[in-house]
Structures are given as structure tokens and as C-alpha cells.
N, C-alpha and C positions, 0 to 999 in steps of 0.2 A: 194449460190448466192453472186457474190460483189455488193457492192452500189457505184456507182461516186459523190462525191459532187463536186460542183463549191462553192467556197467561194471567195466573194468581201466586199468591206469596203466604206464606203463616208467618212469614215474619211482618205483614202488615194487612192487618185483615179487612180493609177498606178496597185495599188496590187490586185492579185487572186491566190489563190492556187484550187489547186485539189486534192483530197484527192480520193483512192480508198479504200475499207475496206471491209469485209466480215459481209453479212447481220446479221450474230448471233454474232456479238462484239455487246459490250456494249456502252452505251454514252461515259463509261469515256476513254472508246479506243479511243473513234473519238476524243474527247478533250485532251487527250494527244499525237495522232499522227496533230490535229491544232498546238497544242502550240510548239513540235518538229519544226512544219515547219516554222513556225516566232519568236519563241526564246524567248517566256512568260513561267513565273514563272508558274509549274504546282499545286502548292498548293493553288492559289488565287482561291474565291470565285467565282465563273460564274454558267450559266447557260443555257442549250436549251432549246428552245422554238419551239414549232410545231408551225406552222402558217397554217393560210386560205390562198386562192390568193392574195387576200388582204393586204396579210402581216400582220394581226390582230391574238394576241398573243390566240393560245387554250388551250395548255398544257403544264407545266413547267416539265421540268427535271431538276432536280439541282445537285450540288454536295454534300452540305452538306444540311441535314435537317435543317430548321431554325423553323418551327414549326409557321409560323407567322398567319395561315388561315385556324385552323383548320375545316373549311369547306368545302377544297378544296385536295383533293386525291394530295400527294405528293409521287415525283416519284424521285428516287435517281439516278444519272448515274452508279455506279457499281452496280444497279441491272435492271436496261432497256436496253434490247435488243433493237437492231435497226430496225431488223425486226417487231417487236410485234407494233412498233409505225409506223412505214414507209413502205406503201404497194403501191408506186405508181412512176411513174418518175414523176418530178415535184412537186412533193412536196416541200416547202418553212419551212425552219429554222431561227431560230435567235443565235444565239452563242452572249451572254450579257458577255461579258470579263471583264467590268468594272462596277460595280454594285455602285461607286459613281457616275458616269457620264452617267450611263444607256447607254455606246457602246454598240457596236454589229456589230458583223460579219452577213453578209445575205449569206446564203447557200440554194441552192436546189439541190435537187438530183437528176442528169439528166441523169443519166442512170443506168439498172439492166441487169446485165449479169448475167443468169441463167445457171445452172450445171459447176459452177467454185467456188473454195473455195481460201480463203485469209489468211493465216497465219497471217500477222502482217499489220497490213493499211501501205500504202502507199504512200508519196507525188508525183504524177504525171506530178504538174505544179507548179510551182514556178517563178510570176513574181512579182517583184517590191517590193517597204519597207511595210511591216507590220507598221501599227499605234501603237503608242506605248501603250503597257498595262498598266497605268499609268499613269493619267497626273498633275502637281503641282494645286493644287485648288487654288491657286490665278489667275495663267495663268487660269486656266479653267473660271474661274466667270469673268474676265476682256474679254476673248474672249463673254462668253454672254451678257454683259452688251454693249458692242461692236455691237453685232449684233441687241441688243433691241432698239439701238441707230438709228442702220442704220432705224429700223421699223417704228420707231411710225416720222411723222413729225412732223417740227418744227415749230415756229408761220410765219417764214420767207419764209416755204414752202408752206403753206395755201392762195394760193392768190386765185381769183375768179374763176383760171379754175379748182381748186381743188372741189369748193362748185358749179360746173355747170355755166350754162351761165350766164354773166352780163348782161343778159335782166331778169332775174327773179324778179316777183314784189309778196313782200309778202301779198300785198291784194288782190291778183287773189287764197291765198292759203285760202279754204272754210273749217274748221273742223267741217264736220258734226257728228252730233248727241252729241257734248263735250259741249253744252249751256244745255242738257236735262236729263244730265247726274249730281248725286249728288257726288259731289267729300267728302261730312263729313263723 
């Protein structure tokens, strides 16, 4: 059986590839026929992630043990088959490429072609730049510090239609039951 994944980025909203692959390769086939298709270092640290609909992380594959949870069943890419994890179309992935910045690639598998086998995966679609695998941590923290900017407002922003109508009168506001309440 092959697998289709569709893989897209928000950190670059041009790019999608397509990867075709045969259901008994292993993780670390699909992550090194991704990094093939957009030109990452295949020795860096990442990892997939099974998701719900939701996109809410259930199961890690990684590549190297890091042993951090010993609580938690740790699943290696050169020994997870794709099949043993992936039994559905539509199934949703996470591919974490950057484990300082916590990216990721969003991938589902959107199609299973049964009684066809794959020698070597496939890139079947290739549009647009790949985001880079890598980004300088000062650029990175001044892009968030940036956006936490844009978030919270400023005292300038706060005028009365922010805190509701300028008819509000704060003695029409009754705190019941806070006079019978012992606050010591």
C-alpha cells in the first residue's frame, strides 16, 4: 500500500509538497524523503507527531531518544512503520523541524492506494520556498516580542469604547453577597 501526504507550513504560505511513500517505510524514510524535498540538514533534531482532528499532539516519534518522560512510551523513527501508526486517510501529523522554535510542518495523509508498493518515497508536488530550518534567536525573539506588542494595548488605546458604553454608572453595579462574605 502507498501513503499521499499533503504537507503545508504557516510559516510560509506559498509552500506544499507531496510526498508519496510506501505504507511499511519507516518515519525516518518520510523525514528524509521531506527534508530531500526542501533542502534541511537531515541530522537535526525533529520529530512527528500523530494528531487528533484537532490537531492536538497523541504520539511522539522522534528521531533520537532523549529519554526526557520516562512515563511516556518513546517511539523512534528508524523503528516505526507507517503503517503500525497510520490506518486512515485523513489522519493529521505534525513534522516539529525546529525544536528551538517549536515549527512544524502540518501534514495529513490524504490518500491510500492499496495493492501498489513503493520502492523509494516520492516527491509528487513541489510548490513554493520551504521556511527555513533554522532561524537566528535574536531575529526570532524580536519577531515575538513584535507580535506581543501588536497584542496587549496601550494606555492610548484604552479609551471608553474599549471598557463599553460611556453611559455606564458604577453605582447601578450591586456586588451581591461580598458585604457577607469574610474576606480574613
Amino acid at each position: 500500500m502507498i501513503f499521499n501526504f499533503r504537507i503545508v507550513s504557516d510559516g510560509a504560505e506559498t509552500f506544499k509538497r507531496e510526498i508519496k511513500i510506501d505504507a511499511q517505510a519507516t518515519f525516518l524514510d518520510l523525514k528524509n524523503a521531506i527534508c530531500d524535498s526542501v533542502g534541511y540538514d537531515k541530522t537535526m533534531m525533529d520529530s512527528f507527531f500523530i494528531c487528533d482532528d484537532g490537531w492536538e499532539k497523541r504520539k511522539e516519534i522522534t528521531y533520537e531518544d532523549m529519554d526526557l518522560d520516562s512515563d511516556q512510551e518513546a517511539w523512534l523513527m528508524d523503528d516505526a512503520v507507517l503503517e503500525d501508526f497510520i490506518d486512515d486517510e485523513g489522519q493529521k501529523l505534525l513534522f516539529v523541524f525546529d525544536y528551538m522554535t517549536d515549527r512544524a510542518m502540518f501534514m495529513e495523509m490524504t490518500e491510500m492506494i492499496p495493492g501498489k508498493t513503493l520502492k523509494d518515497p516520492v516527491c509528487t508536488l513541489s510548490l513554493g520556498q520551504a521556511p527555513k530550518q533554522t532561524v537566528d534567536m535574536d531575529e526570532f525573539d524580536a519577531q515575538v516580542d513584535a507580535k506581543a506588542a501588536k497584542a496587549i494595548p496601550s494606555a492610548e488605546d484604552l479609551d471608553e469604547e474599549f471598557y463599553g458604553s460611556d453611559a455606564y454608572n458604577p453605582d447601578e453595579f450591586e456586588a451581591e453577597g461580598f458585604d457577607e462574605m469574610d474576606f480574613n
